[in-house]
C-alpha positions in Angstrom: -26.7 -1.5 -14.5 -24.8 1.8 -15.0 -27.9 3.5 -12.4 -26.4 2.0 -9.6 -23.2 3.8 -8.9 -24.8 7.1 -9.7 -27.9 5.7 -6.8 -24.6 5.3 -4.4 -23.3 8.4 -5.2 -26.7 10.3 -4.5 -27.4 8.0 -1.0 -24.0 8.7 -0.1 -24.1 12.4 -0.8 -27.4 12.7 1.9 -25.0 11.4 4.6 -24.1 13.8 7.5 -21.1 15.8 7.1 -18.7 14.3 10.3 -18.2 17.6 12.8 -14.0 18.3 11.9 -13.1 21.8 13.6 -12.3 24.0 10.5 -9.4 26.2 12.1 -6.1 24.8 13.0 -4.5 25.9 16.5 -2.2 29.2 16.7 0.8 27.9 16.2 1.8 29.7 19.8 -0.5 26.8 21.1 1.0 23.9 20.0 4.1 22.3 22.1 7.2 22.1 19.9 10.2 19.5 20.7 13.2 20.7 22.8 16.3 20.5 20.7 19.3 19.0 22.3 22.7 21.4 22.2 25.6 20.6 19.8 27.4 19.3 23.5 24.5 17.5 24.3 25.2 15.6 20.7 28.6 15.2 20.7 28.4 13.3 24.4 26.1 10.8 22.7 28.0 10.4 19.7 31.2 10.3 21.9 29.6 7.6 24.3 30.3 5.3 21.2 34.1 6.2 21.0 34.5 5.5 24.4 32.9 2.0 24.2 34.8 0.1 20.8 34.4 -3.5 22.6 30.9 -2.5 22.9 30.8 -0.8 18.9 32.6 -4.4 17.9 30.5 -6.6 19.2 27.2 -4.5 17.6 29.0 -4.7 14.3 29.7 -8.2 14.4 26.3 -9.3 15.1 25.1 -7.1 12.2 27.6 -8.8 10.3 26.2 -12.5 11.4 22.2 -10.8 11.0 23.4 -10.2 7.2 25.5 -13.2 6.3 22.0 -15.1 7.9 20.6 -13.1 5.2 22.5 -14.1 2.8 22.2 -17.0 3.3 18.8 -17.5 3.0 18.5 -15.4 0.1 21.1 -17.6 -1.6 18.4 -20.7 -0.3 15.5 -18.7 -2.2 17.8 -18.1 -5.3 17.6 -21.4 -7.3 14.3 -22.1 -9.5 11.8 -23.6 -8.1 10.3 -25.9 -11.0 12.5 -28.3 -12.6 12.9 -27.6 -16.8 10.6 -31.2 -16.8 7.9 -29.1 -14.8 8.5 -25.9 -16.2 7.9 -27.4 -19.8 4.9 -29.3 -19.2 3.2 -26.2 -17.5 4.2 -23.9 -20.8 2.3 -26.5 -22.8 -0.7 -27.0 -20.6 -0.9 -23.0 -20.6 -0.6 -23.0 -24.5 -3.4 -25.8 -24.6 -5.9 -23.8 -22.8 
């Protein structure tokens, strides 16, 4: 029994090597991301200032995603065997 994984490793070892290029591109080649401007930033961050009904309403809906949450989590809390059932499974596991 212990000849077969050493028969899969020798199998698997006459298998084709796939074709993976060996060298990486220059890194001149390869297309970097723009970076935005610190202006560029602050007019996206300042969008938010501008808008508070809009930044009020976002926050209360988080606030009703994580009282939902809650709310089911409190719904998952409580055991779900009874002690009766909880006590008869202890002694059919000590029986085995």
């Amino acid at each position: 029994m212990g000849a077969y994984p050493v028969i899969a490793f020798c199998i698997a070892g006459c298998s084709f090597a796939p074709d993976v290029p060996t060298s990486a591109a220059p890194p001149e080649a390869v297309s970097w991301p723009t970076l935005l401007p610190s202006e560029a930033l602050r007019e996206v961050t300042s969008g938010l200032e501008a808008r508070p009904a809009a930044l009020d309403e976002e926050t209360q809906k988080l606030a009703a995603q994580a009282a939902d949450l809650r709310a089911r989590a409190a719904r998952l809390g409580p055991p779900v065997l009874t002690p009766a059932e909880r006590q008869r499974l202890a002694e059919a596991a000590a029986g085995r």
